[in-house]
N, C-alpha and C positions, 0 to 999 in steps of 0.2 A: 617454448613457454607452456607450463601446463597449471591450469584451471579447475578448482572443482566449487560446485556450482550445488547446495542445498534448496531442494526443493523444485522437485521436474513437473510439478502444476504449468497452467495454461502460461504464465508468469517467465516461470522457469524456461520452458521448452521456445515458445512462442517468442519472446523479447532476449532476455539476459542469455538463455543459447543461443538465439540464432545471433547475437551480435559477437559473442565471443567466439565461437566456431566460424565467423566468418574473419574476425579479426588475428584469428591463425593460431588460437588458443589448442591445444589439446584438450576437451573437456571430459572431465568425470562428472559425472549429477549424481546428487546423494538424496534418497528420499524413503518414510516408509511406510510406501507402497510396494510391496515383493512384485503386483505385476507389473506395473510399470518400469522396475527396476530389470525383469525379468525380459520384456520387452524390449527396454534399448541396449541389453546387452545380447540378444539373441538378434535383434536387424541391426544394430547399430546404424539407425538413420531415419530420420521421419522426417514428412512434407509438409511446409505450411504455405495456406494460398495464404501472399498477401494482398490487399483488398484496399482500395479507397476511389475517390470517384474516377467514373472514367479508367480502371485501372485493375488489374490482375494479374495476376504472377504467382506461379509456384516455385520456389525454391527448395532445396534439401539441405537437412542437415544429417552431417553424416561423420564417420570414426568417429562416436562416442560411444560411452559407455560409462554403466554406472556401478554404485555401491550402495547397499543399505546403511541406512543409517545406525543402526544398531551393531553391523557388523566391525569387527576388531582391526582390522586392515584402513580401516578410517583414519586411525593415529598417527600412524605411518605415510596415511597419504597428505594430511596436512603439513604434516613436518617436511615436507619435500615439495608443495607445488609452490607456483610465485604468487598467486592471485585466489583468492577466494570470493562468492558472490553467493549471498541467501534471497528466497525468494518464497519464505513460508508462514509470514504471517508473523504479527506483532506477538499474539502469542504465544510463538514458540521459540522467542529467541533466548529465553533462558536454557533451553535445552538445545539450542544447538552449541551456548557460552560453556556446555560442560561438555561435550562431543570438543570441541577446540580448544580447551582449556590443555583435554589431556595430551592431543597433537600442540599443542606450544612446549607444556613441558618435555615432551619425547623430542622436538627440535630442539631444545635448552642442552640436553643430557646430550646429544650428538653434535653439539658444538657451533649450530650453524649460526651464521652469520649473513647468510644469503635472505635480503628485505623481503616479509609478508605482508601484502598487502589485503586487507579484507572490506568488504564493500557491502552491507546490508540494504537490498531493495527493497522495500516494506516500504506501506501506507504508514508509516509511525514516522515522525520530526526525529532525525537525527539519530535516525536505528541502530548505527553503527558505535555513535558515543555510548548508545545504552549497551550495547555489545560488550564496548570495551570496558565499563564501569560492572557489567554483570560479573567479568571473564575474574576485573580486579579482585572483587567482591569475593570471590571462590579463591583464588589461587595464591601459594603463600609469597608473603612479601619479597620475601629473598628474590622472585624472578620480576618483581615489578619494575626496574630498570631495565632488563634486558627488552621488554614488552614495550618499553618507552621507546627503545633505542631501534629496534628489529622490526615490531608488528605497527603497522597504519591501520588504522578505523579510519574508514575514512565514507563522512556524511556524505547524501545523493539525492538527487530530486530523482522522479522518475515516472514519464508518463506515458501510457499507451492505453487503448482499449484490447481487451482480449477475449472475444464471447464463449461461453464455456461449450456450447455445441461444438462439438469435433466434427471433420471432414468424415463420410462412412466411408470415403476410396480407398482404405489400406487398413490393409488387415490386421496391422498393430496396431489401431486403437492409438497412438502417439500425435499422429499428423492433427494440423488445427488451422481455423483462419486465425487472421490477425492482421488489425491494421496495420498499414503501413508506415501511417504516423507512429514517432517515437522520439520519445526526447529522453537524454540520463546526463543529467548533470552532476558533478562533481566535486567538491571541497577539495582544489590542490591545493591545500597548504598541511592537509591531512597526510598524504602518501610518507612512505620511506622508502628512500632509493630513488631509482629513474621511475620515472611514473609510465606507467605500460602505454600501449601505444594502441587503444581499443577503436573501432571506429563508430563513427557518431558520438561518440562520447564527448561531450564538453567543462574543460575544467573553470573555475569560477574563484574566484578572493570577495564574494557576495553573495554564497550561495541561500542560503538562510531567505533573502528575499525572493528565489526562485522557490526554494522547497514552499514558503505560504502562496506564491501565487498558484502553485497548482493544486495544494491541498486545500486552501481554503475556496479554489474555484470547480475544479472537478470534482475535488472526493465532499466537499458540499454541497452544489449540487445532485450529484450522483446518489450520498445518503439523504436526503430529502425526499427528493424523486422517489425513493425506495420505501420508505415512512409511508408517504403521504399515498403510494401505489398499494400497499398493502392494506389500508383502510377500506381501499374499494376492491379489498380482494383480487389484484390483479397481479398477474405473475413476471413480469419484466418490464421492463425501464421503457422499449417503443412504445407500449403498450399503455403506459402510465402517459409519458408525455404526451399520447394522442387526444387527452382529456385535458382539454383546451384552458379548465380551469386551473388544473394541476399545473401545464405548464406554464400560465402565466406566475402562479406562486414561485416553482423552480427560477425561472428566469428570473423576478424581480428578488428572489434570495439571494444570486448570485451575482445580482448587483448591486444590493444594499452589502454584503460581502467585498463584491470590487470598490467600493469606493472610499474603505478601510484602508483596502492595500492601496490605492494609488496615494490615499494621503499618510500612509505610516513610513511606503519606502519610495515614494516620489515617482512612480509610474505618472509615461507619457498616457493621459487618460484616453484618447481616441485609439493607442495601441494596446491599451488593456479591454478597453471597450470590445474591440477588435477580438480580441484570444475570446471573451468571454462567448463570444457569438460561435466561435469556432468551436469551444468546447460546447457547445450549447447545442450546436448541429451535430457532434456525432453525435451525442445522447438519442436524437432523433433520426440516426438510422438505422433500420431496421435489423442491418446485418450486423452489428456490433452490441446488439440490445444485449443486455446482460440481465442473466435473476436477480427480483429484488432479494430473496430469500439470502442468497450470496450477498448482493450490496448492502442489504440490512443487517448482516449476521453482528454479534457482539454488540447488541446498542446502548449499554454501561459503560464499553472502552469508548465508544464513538461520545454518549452525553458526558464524558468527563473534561474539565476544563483547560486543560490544552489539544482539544481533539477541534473536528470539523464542522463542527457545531455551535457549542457554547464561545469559542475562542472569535469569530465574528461579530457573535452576540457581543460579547464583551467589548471587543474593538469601535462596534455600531457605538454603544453606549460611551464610550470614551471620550469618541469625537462628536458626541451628541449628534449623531446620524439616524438615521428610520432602518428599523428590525424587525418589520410586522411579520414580513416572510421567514425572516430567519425564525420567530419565534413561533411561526406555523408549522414549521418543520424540528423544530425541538420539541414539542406538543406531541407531534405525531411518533416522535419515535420513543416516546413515551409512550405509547399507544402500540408500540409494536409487539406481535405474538406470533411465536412460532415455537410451535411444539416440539424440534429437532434443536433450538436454538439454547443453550445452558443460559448464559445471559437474561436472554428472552424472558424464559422462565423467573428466574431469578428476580428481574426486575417486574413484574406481574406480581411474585407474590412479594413484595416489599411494598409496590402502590398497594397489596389488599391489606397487610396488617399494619403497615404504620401511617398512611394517607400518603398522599399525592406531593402534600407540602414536603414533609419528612426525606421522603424518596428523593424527590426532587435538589433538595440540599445536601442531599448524603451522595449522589454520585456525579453532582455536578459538582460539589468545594464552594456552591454560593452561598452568600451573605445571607441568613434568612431574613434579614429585616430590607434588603433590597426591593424596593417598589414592581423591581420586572420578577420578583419571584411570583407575585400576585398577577405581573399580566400574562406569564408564561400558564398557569393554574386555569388563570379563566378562559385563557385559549384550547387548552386541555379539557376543558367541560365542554365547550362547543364544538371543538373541530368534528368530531365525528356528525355531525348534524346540521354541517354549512355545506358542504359541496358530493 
């Protein structure tokens, strides 16, 4: 069985390689970066410590090898492997729907019949549906049955931490820690063919209520935390929740959050109670701390209304629940600046020339006549001068 795997970030290498490489995949990784591309194909194998309590291990990953992305041999090599898996950001899955479009039809024109399966890892709800709606979107009608019949998109939850400091032990710059913990769930009703045989991998007829428990639980708190850290100028996630006020907000965000989900998809509350604490504790360890810069980056995609943010918010308000934290943490990433960041930028000069209110309803899709557009605004005048 062979694998090719977009995007050899912390992500890529760390999680979606080391499970597929150990699950007896052949792996190609496509990515562009020349060095790191240049890297796994000159050692072909890098170390990662896995890391949790009580607990260390180094493992290798090893016979791989990659391709750039931009490279012409790409085409070729999708139309021939069984399994594909991206791991490069919500961003860039338009560009990789044109990179696969043209290895679908190079598979169409040689006839095969042999099931593709493709698997998009990303922070985005249902990456893969957007995959295959981008791929449709481009490619001519004439092959939209065979794409029906042959290729699976197929949706995934998918959680680990992965801190972007690399190990210095090896000379390739490849090797990383990485928890141990890892969850990658799966929508089997998505595949076509025999559904591969990955390990850890869990398939689900309910996935939908796994992908919101993580995203509205880790990657909302995790972007809050990140918000609310960069207001006091601090540079990572330990470092943030060591400010006792910050992390009582995190926390109680991510449980005016949790109690969305227990009452939307009937979560046993003491066992969600439970995950939240868990995910709540690695935030707070030192060794998995991640930059906010990183966990803040794009915070337009993050304020838009079905993202990790606003979508709680929403939920709070549904079931007439308490948002105060979520809404200190929407405030804040309104507030967020960073000079490296397009977004960032972007949404800065849009609070300066149209106001706060404006901005606010323009990249969230809310009601402006909503009563929480006014308490999100006035928490937006203070946050910077409470804590």
């Amino acid at each position: 069985m062979q694998a090719l795997h977009f995007g050899a970030g912390n992500i890529g290498r760390g999680f979606i390689g080391r499970v597929l490489s150990n699950s007896g995949f052949n792996l190609i990784f496509s990515d562009i970066n020349q060095n790191i591309i240049n890297s796994i194909n000159h050692y072909k194998k890098y170390k990662i410590k896995l890391i949790s309590d009580n607990f260390k291990k180094n493992i290798y990953i090893k016979n791989i090898t990659a391709v750039h992305f931009s490279d012409p041999k790409i085409s070729n090599i999708i139309s021939n492997v069984d399994l594909i898996t991206t791991a490069v950001g919500p961003n860039a899955l338009d560009k990789v729907a044109m990179s696969l479009l043209e290895g679908i039809i190079l598979k169409i024109r040689c006839n095969s019949i042999k099931p593709l399966n493709i698997i998009a890892c990303e922070n985005k709800i249902r990456a893969s549906s957007y995959l295959k709606k981008s791929i449709l979107n481009k490619i001519p009608i004439k092959y939209h049955n065979y794409i029906d019949t042959y290729i699976g998109f197929v949706d995934c939850s998918i959680d680990t931490i992965i801190p972007t400091c690399s190990s210095s032990e090896e000379k390739n710059n490849l090797s990383l820690i990485a928890e141990k913990f890892q969850e990658w769930i799966v929508d089997k009703n998505q595949f076509k063919g025999k559904i591969p045989e990955i390990i850890d991998m869990k398939v689900s007829d309910n996935l939908i209520s796994f992908i919101d428990r993580k995203f509205l639980t880790l990657n909302t708190g995790h972007a809050i935390a990140a918000y609310l850290g960069s207001i006091k100028n601090y540079t990572n996630i330990y470092e943030t929740i060591s400010n006792s006020t910050i992390e009582n907000i995190v926390k109680n965000a991510m449980n005016e959050s949790g109690i969305v989900l227990i009452k939307r998809y009937k979560f046993n509350k003491k066992d969600h109670i439970s995950y939240i604490n868990k995910i709540f504790n690695r935030f707070k360890n030192p060794i998995f701390s991640d930059r906010i810069e990183r966990i803040g980056r794009n915070p337009i995609q993050k304020l838009s209304q079905d993202e990790r943010l606003i979508r709680p918010f929403l939920g709070a308000i549904q079931y007439n629940f308490p948002y105060f934290n979520l809404v200190r943490g929407i405030a804040a990433a309104l507030h967020y600046k960073n000079k490296n960041d397009i977004e960032s930028i972007k949404l800065s000069s849009l609070i300066k020339n149209i106001g706060i209110e404006k901005t606010l309803v323009k990249v969230t899709n809310l009601d402006m006549k909503r009563k929480e557009i006014n308490i999100i605004i006035k928490e937006y005048n203070s946050i910077l001068k409470s804590f």
